[in-house]
C-alpha positions as CSV (number, residue, x, y, z in Angstrom):
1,X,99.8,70.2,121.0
2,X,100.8,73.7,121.8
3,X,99.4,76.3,120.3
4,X,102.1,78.5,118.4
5,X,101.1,82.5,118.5
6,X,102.3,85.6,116.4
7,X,101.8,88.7,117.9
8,X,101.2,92.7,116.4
9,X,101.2,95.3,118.4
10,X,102.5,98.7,119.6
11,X,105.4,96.7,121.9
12,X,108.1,98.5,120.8
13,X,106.9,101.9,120.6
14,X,108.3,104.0,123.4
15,X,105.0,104.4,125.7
16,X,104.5,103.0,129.0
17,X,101.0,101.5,128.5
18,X,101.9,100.4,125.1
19,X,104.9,97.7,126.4
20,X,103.0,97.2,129.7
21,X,100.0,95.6,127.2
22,X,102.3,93.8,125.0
23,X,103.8,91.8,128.0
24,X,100.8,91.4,129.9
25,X,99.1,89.9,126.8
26,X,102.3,87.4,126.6
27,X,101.7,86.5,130.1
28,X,98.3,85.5,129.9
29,X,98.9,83.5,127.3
30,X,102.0,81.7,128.7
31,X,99.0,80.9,131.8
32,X,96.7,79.4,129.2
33,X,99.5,77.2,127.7
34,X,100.5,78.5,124.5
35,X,103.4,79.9,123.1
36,X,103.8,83.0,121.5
37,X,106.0,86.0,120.2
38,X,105.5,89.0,119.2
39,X,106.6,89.6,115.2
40,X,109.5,92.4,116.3
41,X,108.1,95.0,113.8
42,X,109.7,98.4,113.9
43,X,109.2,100.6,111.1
44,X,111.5,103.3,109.8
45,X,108.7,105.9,111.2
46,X,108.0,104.2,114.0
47,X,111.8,104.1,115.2
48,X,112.6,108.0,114.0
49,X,109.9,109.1,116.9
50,X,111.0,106.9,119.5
51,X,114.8,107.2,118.8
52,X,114.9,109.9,122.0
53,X,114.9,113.7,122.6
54,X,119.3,113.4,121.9
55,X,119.2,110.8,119.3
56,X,116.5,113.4,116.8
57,X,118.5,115.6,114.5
58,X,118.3,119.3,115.1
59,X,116.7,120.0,111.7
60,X,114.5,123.0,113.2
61,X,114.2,126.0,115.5
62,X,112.1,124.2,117.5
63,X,114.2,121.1,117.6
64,X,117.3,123.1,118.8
65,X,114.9,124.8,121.4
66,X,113.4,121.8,122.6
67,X,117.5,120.1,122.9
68,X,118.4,123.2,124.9
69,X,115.4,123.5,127.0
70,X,116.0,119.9,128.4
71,X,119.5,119.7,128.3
72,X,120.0,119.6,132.3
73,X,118.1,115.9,131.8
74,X,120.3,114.9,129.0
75,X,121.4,111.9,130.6
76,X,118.2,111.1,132.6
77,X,116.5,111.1,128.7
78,X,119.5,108.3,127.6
79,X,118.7,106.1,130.6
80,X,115.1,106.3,130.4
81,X,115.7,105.3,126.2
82,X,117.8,102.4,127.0
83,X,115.4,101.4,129.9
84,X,112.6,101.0,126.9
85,X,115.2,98.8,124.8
86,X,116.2,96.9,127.6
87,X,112.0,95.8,128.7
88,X,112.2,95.2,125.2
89,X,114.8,92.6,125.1
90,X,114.3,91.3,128.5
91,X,110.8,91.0,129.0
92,X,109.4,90.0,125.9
93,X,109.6,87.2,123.6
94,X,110.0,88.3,119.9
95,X,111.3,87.7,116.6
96,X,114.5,89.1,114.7
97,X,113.4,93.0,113.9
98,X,111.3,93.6,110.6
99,X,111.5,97.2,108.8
100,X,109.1,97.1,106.6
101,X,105.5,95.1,105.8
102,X,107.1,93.5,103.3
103,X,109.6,91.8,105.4
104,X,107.2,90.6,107.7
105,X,105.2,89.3,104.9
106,X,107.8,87.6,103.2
107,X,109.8,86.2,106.2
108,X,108.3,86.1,109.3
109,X,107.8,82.9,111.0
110,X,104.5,80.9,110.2
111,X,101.7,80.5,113.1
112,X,98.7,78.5,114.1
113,X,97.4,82.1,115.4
114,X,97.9,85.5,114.6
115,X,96.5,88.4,117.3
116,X,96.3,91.8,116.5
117,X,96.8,93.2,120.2
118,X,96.0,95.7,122.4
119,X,96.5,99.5,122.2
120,X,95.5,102.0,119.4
121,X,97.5,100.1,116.7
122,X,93.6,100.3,114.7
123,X,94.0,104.5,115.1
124,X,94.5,105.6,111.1
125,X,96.1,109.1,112.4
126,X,98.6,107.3,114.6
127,X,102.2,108.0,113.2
128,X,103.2,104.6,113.5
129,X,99.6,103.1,111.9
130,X,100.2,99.7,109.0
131,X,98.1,97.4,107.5
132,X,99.7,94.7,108.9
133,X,97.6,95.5,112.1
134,X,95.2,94.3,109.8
135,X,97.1,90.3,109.6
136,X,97.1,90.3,106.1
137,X,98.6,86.8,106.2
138,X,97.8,84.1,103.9
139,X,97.8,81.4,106.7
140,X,96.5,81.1,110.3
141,X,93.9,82.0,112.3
142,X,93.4,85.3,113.1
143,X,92.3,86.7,116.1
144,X,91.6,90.6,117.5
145,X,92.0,90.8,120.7
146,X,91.4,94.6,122.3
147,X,92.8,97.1,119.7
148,X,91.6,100.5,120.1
149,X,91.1,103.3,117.3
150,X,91.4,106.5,120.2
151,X,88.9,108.3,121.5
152,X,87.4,109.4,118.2
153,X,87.0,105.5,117.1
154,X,89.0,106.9,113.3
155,X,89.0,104.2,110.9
156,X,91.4,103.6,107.8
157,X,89.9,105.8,105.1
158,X,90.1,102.8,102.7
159,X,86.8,101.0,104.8
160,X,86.6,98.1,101.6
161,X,90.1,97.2,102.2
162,X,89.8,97.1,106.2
163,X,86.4,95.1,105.7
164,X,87.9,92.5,103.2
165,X,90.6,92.0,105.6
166,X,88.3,91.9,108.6
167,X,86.6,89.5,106.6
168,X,89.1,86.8,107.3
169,X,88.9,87.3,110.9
170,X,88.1,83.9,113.1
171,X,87.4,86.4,116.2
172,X,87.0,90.2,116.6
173,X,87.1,91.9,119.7
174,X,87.6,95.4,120.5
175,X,88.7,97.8,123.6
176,X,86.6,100.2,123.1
177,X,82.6,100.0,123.2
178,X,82.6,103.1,120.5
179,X,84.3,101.1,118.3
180,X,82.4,98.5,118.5
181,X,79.4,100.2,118.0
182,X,81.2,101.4,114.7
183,X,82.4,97.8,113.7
184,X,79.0,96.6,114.8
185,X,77.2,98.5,111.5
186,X,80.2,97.3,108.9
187,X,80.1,93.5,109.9
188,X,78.0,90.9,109.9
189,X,78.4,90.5,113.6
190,X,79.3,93.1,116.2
191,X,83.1,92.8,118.3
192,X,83.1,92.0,121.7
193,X,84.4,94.3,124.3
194,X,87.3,93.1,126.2
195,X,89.4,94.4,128.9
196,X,93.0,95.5,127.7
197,X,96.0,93.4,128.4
198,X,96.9,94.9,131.6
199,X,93.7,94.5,133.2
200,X,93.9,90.8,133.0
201,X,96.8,90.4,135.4
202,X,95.3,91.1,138.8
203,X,97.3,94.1,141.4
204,X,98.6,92.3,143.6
205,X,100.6,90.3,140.6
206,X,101.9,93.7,139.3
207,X,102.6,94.3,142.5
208,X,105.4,91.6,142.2
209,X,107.2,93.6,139.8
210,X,107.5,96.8,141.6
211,X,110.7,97.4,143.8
212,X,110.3,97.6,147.3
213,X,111.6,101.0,147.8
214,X,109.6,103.9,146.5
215,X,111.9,106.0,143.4
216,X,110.5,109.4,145.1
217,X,110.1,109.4,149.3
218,X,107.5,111.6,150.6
219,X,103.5,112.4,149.7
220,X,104.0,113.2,146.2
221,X,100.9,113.2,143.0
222,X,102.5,111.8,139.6
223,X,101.5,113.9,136.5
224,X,101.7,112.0,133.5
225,X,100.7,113.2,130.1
226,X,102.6,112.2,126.8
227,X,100.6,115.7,125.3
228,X,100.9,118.8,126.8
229,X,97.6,119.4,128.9
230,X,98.1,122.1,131.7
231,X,94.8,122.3,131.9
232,X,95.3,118.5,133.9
233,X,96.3,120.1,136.8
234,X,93.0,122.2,137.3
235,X,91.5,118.7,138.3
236,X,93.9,118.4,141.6
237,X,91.1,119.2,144.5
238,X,92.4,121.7,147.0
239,X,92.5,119.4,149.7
240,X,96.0,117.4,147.6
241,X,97.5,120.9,146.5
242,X,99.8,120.5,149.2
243,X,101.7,117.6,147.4
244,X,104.8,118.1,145.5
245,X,104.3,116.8,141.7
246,X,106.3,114.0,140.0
247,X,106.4,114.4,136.3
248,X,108.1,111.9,134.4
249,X,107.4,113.1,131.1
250,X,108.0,117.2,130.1
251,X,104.7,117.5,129.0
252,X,104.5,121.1,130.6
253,X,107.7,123.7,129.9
254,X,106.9,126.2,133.1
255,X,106.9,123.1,135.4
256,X,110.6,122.1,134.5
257,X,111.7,125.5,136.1
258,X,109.2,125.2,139.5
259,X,110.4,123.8,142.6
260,X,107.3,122.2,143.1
261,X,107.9,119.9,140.6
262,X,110.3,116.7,140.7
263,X,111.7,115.7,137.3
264,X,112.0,111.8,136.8
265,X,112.9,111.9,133.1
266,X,114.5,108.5,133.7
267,X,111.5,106.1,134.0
268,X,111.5,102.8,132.3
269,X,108.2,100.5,132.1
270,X,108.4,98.9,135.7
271,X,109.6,102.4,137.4
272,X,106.3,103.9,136.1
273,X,104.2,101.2,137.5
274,X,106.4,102.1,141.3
275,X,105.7,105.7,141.1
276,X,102.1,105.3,140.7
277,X,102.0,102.6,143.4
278,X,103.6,104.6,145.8
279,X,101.6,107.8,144.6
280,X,98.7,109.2,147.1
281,X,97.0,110.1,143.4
282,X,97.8,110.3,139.7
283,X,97.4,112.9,137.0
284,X,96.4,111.9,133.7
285,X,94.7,111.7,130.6
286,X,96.6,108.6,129.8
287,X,94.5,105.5,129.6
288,X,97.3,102.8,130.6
289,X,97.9,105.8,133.5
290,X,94.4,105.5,134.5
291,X,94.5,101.8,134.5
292,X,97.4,101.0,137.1
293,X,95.8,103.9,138.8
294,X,92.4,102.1,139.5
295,X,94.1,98.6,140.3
296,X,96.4,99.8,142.8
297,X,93.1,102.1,144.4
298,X,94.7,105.3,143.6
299,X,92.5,108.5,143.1
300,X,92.7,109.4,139.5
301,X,92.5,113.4,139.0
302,X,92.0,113.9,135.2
303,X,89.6,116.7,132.8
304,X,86.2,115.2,131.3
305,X,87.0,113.0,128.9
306,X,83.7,113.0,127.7
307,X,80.9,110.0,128.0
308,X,82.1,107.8,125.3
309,X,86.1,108.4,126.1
310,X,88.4,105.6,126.9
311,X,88.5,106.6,130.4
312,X,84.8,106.8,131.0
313,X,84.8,103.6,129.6
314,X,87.6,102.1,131.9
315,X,85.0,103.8,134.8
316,X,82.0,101.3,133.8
317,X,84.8,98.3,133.8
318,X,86.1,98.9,137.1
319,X,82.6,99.0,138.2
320,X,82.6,94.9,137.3
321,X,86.2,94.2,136.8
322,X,86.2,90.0,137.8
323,X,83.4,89.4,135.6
324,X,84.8,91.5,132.7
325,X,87.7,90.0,133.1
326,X,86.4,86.1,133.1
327,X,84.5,87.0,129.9
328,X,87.4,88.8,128.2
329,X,89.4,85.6,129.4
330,X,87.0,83.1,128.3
331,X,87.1,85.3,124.4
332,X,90.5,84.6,124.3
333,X,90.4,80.6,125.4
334,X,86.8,80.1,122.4
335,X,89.0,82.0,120.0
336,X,92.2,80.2,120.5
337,X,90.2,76.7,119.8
């Protein structure tokens, strides 16, 4: 009998990594024979930050700014928001939309298992945090696989409410040995670390989803940081100062006037994937950044992150990715029994 899976996750948020994870989690289970959707939660907050730079009211100095600053990529900001709706609709398999916890609650469809997935949807400071990351469902088996609290491994401040929901876990893994560590002295048994989502799917099957043609011709480094970090581009050795810079995201205001820059404001989920493919290095801070950066064996230039970071972490992965990944795989199959 087929398994029936409800997903949670960050899927709809506006992020690269975040919708990358959500459909390589899909896709692996589609490989292991189950079916599942993801419950198509978007809440009010969640939507207000992702609606685009020309979709926000101008409700502030700094809003107005920021509007008249960026105007010459108006349109590239439109088609890069409806590139995110349209991966949504296209490339994953969800419910109708929820607004609130309590519509999920009350009407989502029932499952045989419930995953909380990937990405920092455990991260108490995020904007877009909810208990329902938590499956507070009254049926099913529930399942973690590979949620992330950030760097800082932040909790919920109300720990007796995430432990009694915890509680009713069938399986707990984690992203994230830090958080584990942290897990490790509130449960009776520690979580397992696991790769993320994307690190299931091997290169050369992302590869298949890349175009053929590169977006940008030439030598070129992508920068890519969804915070403002100048301080990223310190990390470029002097021997790759020669390339021009991509940026597709306007983390840095000087850059948007510099010839050395080129602006792709328009990238969707699968563009970002073919600029770091065709990159000679990437940029970042990101984690998902630094993921596709390491499969497709592309130096990654980023600050210290510190020894317990999500990148250094990602470092010690790489350093046995097949077996990593047959254990993380073989979590999932035990879990899903």
């Amino acid at each position: 009998m087929t398994k029936k899976i409800g997903i949670l996750t960050f899927h709809a948020s506006h992020n690269f990594g975040s919708m990358l994870q959500a459909f390589a989690l899909q896709k692996i289970l589609e490989q292991m024979g189950c079916t599942s959707e993801i419950i198509n939660f978007r809440s009010v907050v969640q939507r207000k930050n992702f609606s685009g730079v020309w979709h926000l009211p101008v409700n502030s100095l700094y809003a107005l700014m920021r509007k008249c600053v960026l105007f010459p990529w108006r349109q590239d900001f439109i088609t890069k928001y409806n590139k995110f709706e349209d991966f949504l609709q296209n490339n994953l398999v969800h419910t109708a939309q929820y607004n609130t916890e309590e519509e999920v609650l009350e009407n989502s469809p029932k499952y045989d298992f419930y995953i909380a997935g990937s990405d920092q949807i455990w991260n108490s400071t995020a904007m877009d945090f909810s208990w329902l990351y938590f499956l507070p469902f009254k049926t099913g088996k529930k399942i973690a696989y590979a949620p992330s609290a950030g760097d800082q491994a932040l909790l919920p401040q109300n720990k007796e409410k995430m432990l009694d929901l915890l509680s009713q876990f069938n399986a707990i893994s984690v992203r994230e040995a830090k958080l584990a560590n942290v897990l490790g002295k509130l449960l009776p048994t520690k979580p397992q670390v696991v790769l993320d989502p994307t690190l299931l799917i091997p290169a050369e099957q992302w590869a298949k989803y890349i175009a053929k043609t590169p977006l940008v011709g030439g030598g070129y480094l992508l920068l890519y940081s969804p915070f403002r970090r100048t301080d990223l581009l310190d990390a470029i050795p002097s021997e790759k100062k020669h390339y021009k810079i991509v940026m597709c995201y306007p983390s840095d205001i000087k850059a948007l006037f510099n010839p050395r820059f080129t602006k792709r404001f328009d990238t969707g989920p699968w563009d970002f994937l073919n600029l770091i493919y065709y990159s000679k290095g990437v940029i970042s801070g990101s984690f998902h950044a630094a993921v596709f950066a390491k499969l497709f064996n592309k130096p990654l230039y980023c600050v210290d992150m510190g020894p317990g970071s999500r990148i250094a972490n990602l470092e010690e992965k790489f350093k046995h990715l097949e077996e990593e990944r047959a254990k993380s795989m073989q979590f999932l199959k035990e879990a899903l029994q």
